[in-house]
N, C-alpha and C positions, 0 to 999 in steps of 0.2 A: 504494500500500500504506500502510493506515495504521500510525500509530507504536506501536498495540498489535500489530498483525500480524510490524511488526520484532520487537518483542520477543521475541513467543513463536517464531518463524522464528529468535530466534537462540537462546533456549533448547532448542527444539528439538535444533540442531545440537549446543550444548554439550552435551546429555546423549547424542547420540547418539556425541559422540567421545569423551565420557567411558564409556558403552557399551565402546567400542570398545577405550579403553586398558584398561579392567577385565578384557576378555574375555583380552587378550593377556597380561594380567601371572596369572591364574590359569591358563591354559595354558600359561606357563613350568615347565621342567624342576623348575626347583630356585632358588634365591635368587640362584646364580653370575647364572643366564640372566636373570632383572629386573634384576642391575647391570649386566649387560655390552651385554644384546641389544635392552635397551628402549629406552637413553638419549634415541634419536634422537627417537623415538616422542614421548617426556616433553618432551624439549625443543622439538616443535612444538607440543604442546598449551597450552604456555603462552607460548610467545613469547617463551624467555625465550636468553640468549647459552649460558647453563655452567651445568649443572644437578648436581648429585654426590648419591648416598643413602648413607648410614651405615649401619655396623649396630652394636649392643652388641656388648661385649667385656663381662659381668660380673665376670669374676674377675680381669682387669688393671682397671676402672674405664677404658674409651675406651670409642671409636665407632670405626669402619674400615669402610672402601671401597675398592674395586678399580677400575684404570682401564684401559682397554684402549688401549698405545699400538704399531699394527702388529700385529704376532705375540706382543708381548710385555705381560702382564697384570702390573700395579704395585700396592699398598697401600698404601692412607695411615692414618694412626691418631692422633686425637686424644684429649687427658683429657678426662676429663666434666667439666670447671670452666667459669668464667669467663675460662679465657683465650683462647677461640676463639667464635665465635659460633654454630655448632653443640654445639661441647661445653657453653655456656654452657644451649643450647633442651634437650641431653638432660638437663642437670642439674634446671630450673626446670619442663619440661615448655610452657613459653611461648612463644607466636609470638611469630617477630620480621619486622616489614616496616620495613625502616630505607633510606632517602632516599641518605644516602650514608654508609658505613661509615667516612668519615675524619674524618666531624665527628663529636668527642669529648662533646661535647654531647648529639646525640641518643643516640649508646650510653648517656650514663649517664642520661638519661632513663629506660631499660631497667634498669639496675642500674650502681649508683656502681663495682663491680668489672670490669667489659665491657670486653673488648678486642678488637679486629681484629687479627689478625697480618699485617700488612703483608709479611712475607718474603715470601710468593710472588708477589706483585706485583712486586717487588723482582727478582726470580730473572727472571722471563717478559717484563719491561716490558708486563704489562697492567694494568688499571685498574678494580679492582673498585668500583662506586659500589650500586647499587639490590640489595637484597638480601633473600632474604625461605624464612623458615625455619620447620620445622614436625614437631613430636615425631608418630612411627610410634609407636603403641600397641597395644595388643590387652588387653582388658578390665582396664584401668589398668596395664598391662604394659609399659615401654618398652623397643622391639626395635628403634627407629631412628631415623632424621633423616632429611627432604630436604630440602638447600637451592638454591634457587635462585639466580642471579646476572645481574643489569645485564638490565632490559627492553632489548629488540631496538629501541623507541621511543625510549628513554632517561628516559621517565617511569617515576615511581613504582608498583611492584605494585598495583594497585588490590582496592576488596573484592572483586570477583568473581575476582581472583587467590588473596586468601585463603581463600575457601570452595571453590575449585578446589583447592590445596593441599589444604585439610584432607580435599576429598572423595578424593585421590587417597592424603594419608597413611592415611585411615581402609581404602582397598582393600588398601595395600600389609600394613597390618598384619594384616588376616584372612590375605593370602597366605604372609607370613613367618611366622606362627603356625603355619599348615597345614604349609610346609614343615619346623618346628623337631619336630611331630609325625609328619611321615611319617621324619626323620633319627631319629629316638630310636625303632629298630624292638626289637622288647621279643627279650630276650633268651631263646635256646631253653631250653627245661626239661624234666625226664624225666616231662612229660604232654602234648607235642607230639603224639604217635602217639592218643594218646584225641581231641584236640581237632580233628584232621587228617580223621580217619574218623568223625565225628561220632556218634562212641560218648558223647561229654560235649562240653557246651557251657564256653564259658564263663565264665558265671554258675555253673553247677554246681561248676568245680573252684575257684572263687571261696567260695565257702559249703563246700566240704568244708576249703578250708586254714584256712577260718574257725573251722568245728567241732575240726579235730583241734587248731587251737591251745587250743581251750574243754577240751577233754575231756583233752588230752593222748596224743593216739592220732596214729599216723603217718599219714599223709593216704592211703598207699594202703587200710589197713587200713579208715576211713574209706568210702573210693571204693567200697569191695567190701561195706562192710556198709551203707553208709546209700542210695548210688546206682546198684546194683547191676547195677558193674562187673567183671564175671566176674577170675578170677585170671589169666586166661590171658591177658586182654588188658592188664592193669598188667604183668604179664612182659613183653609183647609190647614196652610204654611203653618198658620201662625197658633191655630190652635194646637197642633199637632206639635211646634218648639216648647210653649208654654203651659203646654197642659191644661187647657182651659178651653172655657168654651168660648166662642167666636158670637158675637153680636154686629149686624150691620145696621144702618140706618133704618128706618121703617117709621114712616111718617104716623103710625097707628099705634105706634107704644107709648101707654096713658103717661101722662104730664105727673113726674112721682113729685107732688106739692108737698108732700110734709118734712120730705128729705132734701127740698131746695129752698127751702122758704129762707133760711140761715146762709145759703152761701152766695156769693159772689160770683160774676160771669169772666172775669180776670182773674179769679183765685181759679178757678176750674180750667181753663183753658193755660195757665202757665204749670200745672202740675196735669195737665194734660189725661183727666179723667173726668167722666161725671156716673152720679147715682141712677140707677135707671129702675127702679121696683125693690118691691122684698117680697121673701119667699119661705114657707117652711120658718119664720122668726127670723132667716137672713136676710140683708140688705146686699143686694147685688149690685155691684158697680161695675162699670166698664175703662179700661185703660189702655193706654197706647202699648203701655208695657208693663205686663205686671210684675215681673221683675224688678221695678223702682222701689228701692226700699225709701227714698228717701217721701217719695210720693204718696206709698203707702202708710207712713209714718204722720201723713200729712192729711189723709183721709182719716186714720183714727182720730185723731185730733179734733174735726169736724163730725164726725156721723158717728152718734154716738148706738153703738150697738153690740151685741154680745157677740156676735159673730158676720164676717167679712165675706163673700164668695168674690175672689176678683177676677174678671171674664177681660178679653180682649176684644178692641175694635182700633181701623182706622183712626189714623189723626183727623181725614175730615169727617170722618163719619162721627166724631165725637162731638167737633165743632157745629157741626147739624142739627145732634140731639140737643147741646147749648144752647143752640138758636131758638129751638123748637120748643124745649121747656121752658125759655124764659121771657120771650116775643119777641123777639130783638131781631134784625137783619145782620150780617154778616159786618159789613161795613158800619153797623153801631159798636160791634165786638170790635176792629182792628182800630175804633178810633180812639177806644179806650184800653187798648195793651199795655204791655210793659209795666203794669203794676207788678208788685210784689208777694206775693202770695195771700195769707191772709193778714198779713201787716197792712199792706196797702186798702186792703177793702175795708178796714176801718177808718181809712181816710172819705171822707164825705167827698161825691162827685157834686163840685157847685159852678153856679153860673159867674160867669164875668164882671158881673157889678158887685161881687162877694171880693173880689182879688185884694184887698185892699183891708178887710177882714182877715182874712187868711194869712198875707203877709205879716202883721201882730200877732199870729197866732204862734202861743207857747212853745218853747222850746223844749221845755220839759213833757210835754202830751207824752202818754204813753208810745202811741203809735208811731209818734218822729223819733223817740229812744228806740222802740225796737228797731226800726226801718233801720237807721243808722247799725247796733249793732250785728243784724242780720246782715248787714251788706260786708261787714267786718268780716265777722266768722266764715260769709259764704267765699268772702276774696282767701280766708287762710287755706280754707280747706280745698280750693282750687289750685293752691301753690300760687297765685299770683304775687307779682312782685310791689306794684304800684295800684293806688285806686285814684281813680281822677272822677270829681263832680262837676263837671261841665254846666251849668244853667247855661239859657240860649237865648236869643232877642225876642221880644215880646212876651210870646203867650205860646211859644213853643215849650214842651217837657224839657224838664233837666235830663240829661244822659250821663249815667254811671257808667266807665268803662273799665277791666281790671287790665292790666299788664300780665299776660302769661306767656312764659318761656319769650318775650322781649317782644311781642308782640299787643298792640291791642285791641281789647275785643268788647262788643257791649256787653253790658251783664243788667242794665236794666234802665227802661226812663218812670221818670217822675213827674206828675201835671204839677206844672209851674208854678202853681199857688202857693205851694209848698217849700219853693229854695229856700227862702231866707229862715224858716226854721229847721231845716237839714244842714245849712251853712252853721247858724248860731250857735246849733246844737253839738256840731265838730269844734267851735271854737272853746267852747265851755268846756269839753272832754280836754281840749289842747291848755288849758290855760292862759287865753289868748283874751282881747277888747272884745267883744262883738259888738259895740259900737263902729270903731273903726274899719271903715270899709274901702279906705281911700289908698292907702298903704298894704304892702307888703305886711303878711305874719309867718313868723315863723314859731313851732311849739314842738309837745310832742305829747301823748297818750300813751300812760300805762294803763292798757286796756282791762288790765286783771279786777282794776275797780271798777268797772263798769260790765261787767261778763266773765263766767269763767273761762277764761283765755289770757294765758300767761305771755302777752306779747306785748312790742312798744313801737307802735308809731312814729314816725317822722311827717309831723304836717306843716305843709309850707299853703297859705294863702295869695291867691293875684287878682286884683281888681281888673275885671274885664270888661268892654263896649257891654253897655243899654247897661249902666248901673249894676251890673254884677261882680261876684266875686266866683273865682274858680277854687279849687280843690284839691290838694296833689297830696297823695298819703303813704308814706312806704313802708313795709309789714318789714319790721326787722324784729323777725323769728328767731329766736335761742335755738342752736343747733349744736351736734359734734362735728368736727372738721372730717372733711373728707382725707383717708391715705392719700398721700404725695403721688405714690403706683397708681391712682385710680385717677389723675386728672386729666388723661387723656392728650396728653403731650408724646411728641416722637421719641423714640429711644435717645435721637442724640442730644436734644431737648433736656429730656431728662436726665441723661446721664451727667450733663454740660453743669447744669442746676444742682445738682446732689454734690459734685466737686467742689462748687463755688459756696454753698451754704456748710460746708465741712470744714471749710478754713476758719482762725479763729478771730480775725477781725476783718471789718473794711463793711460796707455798703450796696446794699441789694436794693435793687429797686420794681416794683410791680406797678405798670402805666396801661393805662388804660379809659376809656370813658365811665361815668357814674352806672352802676350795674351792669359791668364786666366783668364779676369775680375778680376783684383786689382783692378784696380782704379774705375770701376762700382761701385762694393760693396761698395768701401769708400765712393763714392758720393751718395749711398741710404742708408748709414748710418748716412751720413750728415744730406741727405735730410729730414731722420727723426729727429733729433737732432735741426734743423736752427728754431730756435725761435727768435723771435724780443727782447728777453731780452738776447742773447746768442750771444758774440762774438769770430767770427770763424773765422782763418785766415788758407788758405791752401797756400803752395807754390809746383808747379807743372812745370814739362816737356813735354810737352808742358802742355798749361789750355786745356783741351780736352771737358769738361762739364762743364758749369757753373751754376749757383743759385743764385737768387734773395735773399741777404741778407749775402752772403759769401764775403770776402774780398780775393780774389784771384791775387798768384804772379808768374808770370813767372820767375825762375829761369836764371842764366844766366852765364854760367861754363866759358866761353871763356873770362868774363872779373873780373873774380875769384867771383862771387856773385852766390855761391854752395848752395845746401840744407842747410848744416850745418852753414853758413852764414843768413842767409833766417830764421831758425829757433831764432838764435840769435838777428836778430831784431823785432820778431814776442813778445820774452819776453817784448821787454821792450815798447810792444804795447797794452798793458792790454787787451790780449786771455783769453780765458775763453776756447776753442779747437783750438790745433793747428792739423792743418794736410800736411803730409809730403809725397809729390810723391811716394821715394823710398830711404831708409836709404843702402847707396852702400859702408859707408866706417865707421870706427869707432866713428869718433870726430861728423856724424850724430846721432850715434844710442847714445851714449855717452851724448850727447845734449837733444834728444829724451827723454831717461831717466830723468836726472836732471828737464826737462821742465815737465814729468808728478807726480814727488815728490815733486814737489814746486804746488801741486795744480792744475795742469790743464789737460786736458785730450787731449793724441795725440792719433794720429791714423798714420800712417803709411804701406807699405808693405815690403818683403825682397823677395827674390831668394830662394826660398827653396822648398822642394820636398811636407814635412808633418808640422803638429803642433810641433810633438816631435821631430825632428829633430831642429827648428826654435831654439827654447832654447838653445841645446847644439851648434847649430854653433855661438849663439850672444855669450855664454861663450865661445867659443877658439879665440872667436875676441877680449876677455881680456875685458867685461863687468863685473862688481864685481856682483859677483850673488849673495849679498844680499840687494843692490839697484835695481836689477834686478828683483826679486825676490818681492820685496817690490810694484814695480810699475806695474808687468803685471797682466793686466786684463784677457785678452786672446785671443790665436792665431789661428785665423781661416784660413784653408789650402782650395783653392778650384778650381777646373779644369771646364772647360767646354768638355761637351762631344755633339755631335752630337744629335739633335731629330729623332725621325722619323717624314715624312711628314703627317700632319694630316687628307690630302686628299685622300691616297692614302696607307696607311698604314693596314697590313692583317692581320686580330684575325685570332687566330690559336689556338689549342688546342697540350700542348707539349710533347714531352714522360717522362716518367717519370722519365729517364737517365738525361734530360735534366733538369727538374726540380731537383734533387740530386745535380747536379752539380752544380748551384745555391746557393745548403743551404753549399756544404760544401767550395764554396767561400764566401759565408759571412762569416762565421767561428765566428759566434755569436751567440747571443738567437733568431733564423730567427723566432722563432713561435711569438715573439715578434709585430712582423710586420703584422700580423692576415692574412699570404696566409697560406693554405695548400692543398696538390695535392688532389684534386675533380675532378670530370667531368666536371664543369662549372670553372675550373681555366684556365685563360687563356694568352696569351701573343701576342705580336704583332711581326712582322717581315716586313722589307724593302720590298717595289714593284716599285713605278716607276712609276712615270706621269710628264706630260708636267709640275705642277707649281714645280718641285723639280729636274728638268732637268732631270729624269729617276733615281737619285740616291736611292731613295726612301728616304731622308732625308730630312730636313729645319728648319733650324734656329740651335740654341745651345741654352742647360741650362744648369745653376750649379750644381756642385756635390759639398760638404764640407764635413768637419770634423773643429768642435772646440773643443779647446782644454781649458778649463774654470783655472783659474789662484784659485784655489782654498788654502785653508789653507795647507793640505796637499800637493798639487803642490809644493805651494811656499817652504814648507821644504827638497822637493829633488832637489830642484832649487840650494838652499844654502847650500847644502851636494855636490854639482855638480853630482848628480847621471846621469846613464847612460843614455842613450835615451831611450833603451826598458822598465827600468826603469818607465822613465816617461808617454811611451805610456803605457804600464799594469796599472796606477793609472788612465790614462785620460780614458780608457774602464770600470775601475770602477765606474766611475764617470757619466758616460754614453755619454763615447763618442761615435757620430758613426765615421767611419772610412770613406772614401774617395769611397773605393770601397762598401761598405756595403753602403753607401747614393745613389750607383750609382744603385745595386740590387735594391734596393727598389725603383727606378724608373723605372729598366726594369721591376718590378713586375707590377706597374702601365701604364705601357703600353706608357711609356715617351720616350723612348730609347731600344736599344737591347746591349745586352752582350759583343757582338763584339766592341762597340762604349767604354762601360765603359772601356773594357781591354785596347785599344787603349791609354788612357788618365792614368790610375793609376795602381799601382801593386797590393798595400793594402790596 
């Protein structure tokens, strides 16, 4: 046989055993059965002693594998770092084939950080030497590790070991993909029964949720006029998710008087139910969804009865029955919306030559206390950030709108008659004039005294056109600091920040607009820092988060005990860090400085747009830039932009206009980033479900850019060089940019384009 005949006789057989292990690892159950049931498989095919596969942990940051010893199945779990040579391969995404793992030599050949951990050698008396490792991915996704150990020959992995590896990482990750998509089975919805009996596909009820979010119509409504899906079968849908019975409109079901006599046509139509008979001693109601705990919580309250049957119907078939029991037309119901449940229906609907009465009306009324604090509690427990009360010109409704995830949205109006004791009664809560209406107020509400709700306000008043005053309130909630690992920063982001907050003196700085996460990032840069030998004193406007081990100071401007004051007594309290809310005026930053050149380490934030701009505006605040220069460490810029919902969010596959346009907004080394346009490259885009209210978004992460106080920094710092100056050295340097951290989230499928633009230019 000749030596080409070897060859291809032995390629042959490798691929037919590699055949072989593919077929078995995609005929595994589920991910348990390729760790537990393959091993042996894995470990003849390559000849190798101790074989283990990993899988991601994303939200603790490891890797973890199960080992089957006897009857009994074990976990191991390592960090994604450098301390292990697996967690090192998930980190870097790099092969490793290394000779022998105790010569410290060749590891740092691999990276000057690389460690072996020797304990379990140590533990077993075995002897780990040949070693050879390799990232699981799926379309630049990492879902795993395998590594191998000590050839059965005792020689080195050779290449055909490595292109064995990869061809076997590359199977295992189509396999673990497939299985993370058959686990994530999509949750049931009150249009199973159409999609079941293939009355609608789909794609169909896909394009009606898409329309009714356009048009503003409820999807069944929708269903029945654009897809002409009968009523009987959305009854069908929806009795059949909720287990109830279906009620539709019918002009002939008597007028239930005794159970409407008490409610309101705005109280019923915003909790989106009404009473329709009783029965057997039950009172039968109808609702859009009976699911609403909050709605049903809201019917006991009003209909007093021993027992509830709650049935389902359209939303206009409800609005119908409204109409119907109470004689109204449709267009009397939408002129009076946007009340507030039953707080508002104790407000009296009066006529126009009352407004003037109404205006004098008490601040203390019961109903303008609740109103107010209903509209509190309902902005906390939406997570909103800001509440704004808009009153409008004339004799148009006040609009409440809340700030969520940096967005804002109505959450309710109010007839007009009403502002000035919704205003007086926020100023009374803030400790404010409610006389003065000509001027600016600033206050704030510890709301605990006025509601069980352990929260404190920031409310600022503005006198606005036709004699108004506006409203601006912001909910600063007592929280724990989120992990530093969890803020959604890039590896080298990160890693960049952990070095520079590890040194023991000099000056950090977090820039950014008002409700951009400052103050998060500082308290999960704390929270990595707060050691029991480390004394930290923060002074803050308000303490918003606090930690076990922080010596925390509320500031207090109105009786001259300012930041700059606050940091001055913080010296002569032997800190070891200090940190500073918000450096707003010179003789702060001024302080700031001198406190991190005598040794200590501040952190702080400013108002600023970028990293490279932070510099030159602290030099034209007359900062000497060569103690300036001296003490920063460096200045991290960072925005929050909008997620997509992660229940509800659509892979899509995108043209390749769209992708271009992408690389030539980053306007960087985008191949850096390991996307490029394939058929299997993909992206996500907004849809719409009930947990993200239809917007197709939920929650916020960060986007950054730091900017690292480097040798060269610090010498254009103390030349006062330009900004753009400065930004061209911090991209050499490797900085990413604001908007390039945000691309490479929308590459990941974290956010969309539209969201990053929204938040940054570059």
């Amino acid at each position: 046989m000749t030596n080409k005949q070897k060859i291809l006789e032995h390629e042959l057989k490798y691929q037919k055993s590699l055949q072989s292990i593919t077929n078995r690892i995609h005929a595994a159950k589920d991910t348990n059965d390729i760790l537990l049931e393959l091993h042996s498989d894995l470990l003849g095919f390559f000849d190798a002693d101790r074989l283990t596969i990993y899988l991601v942990d994303s939200a603790k940051r490891e890797i973890y594998s199960k080992i089957k010893t006897g009857d009994e199945i074990n976990e191991i779990r390592l960090p994604i770092n450098s301390g292990s040579l697996s967690g090192f391969c998930a980190q870097s995404g790099k092969l490793l084939n290394i000779q022998d793992v105790y010569d410290d030599d060749e590891l740092k050949s691999f990276d000057p950080k690389l460690k072996f951990d020797k304990a379990w050698d140590q533990r077993t008396a075995y002897r780990t030497k040949q070693v050879l490792v390799a990232a699981i991915t799926y379309n630049r996704y990492l879902l795993g590790v395998v590594q191998l150990i000590n050839k059965k020959g005792g020689e080195r992995f050779s290449q055909a070991d490595q292109s064995s590896v990869l061809d076997i990482a590359k199977v295992l990750g189509i396999a673990f993909y497939k299985n993370q998509k058959v686990a994530q089975k999509p949750k049931p919805t009150k249009f199973d029964f159409l999609i079941t009996n293939n009355i609608l596909t789909d794609k169909d009820l896909d394009n009606a949720i898409s329309r009714a979010r356009k048009t503003k119509k409820s999807v069944e409504s929708v269903l029945m006029s654009d897809f002409d899906v009968s009523k009987e079968n959305v009854g069908k849908s929806l009795s059949n998710h909720f287990r109830t019975r279906f009620i539709p409109y019918d002009d002939k079901i008597p007028i239930p008087g005794e159970l409407i006599k008490n409610l309101k046509v705005r109280f019923l139509r915003n909790n989106g139910f009404v009473p329709v008979g009783q029965s057997d001693g039950k009172v039968i109601v109808t609702m859009e969804n009976p699911n609403d705990l909050a709605a049903r919580d809201a019917i006991g309250k009003v209909i007093q009865a021993k027992e509830v049957e709650y049935c389902v119907s359209l939303r206009e078939d409800i609005y119908e029955m409204i109409a119907m029991f109470f004689g109204v037309n449709e267009q009397d119901i939408l002129a009076s919306s946007g009340s507030i449940e039953e707080i508002l229906g104790q407000l009296e609907v009066v006529e126009d030559d009352e407004d003037d009465e109404l205006d004098g009306m008490s601040e203390d009324d019961s109903a303008i206390v609740q109103l107010v604090n209903k509209t509190v509690i309902d902005a906390y427990n939406r997570n909103a950030s800001d509440i704004h009360v808009e009153p409008r010109q004339g004799k148009a409704n006040v609009v409440i709108r809340l700030r969520i995830d940096g967005a804002c949205q109505v959450y309710q109006t109010i007839p007009h008659t009403y502002k000035r004791a919704i205003i007086s009664r926020i100023k009374i809560m803030s400790d404010l004039d409610i006389s003065e209406r000509r001027k600016p107020q600033d206050g704030k509400i510890k709301f605990k005294k006025f509601a069980p709700l352990d929260i404190e306000l920031r409310v600022a008043t503005i006198p606005t056109a036709g004699q108004n005053e506006d409203v601006v309130m912001r909910l600063l909630a007592a929280g724990d600091p989120i992990p530093l690992e969890k803020m959604g920063m890039s590896q080298r982001t990160y890693d960049t920040l952990v070095s520079l907050i590890s040194k023991p003196y000099g000056i950090v700085l977090a820039v950014g607009p008002t409700g951009s996460g400052k103050t998060t990032t500082l308290h999960a840069i704390l929270g990595y820092i707060n050691k029991p030998e480390t004394k930290i004193w923060t002074a803050e406007d308000p303490v918003e988060i606090t930690q076990e081990g922080l010596r925390q100071v509320q500031v207090q401007p109105k009786i001259g005990f300012d930041f700059a004051n606050a940091m001055r007594a913080f010296l002569r309290a032997d800190p070891d860090v200090i940190m500073v809310g918000e450096m707003r005026d010179q003789e702060t930053v001024s302080t700031g400085i001198e406190a991190s050149l005598t040794g200590h380490l501040v952190f702080s934030t400013l108002h600023t747009n970028s990293a490279p701009e932070t510099i030159t505006r602290l030099l034209d605040m007359g900062m000497d830039p060569f103690n300036f220069a001296d003490a920063l460490l460096g200045v991290l810029a960072q925005r929050l932009v909008r997620t997509l919902c992660k229940d509800c969010k659509e892979e899509y596959h995108p043209a390749k206009e769209e992708f271009d346009l992408l690389v030539r907004a980053y306007a960087g080394d985008f191949d850096a980033l390991g996307f490029e346009y394939a058929d299997d490259f993909t992206l996500f885009k907004a849809n719409g479900c009930s947990k993200c209210s239809n917007t197709g978004y939920r929650g916020r992460t960060g986007i950054h850019e730091l900017l690292e106080g480097t040798d060269e920094m610090k010498l254009l710092i103390q030349n006062k060089a330009l900004m753009e100056a400065l930004r061209v050295q911090a991209f050499k340097e490797g900085m990413t940019s604001l908007l390039q951290d945000g691309i490479r989230k929308v590459c990941l499928g974290i956010t969309d384009f539209s969201q990053v633009r929204k938040v940054c230019i570059k």
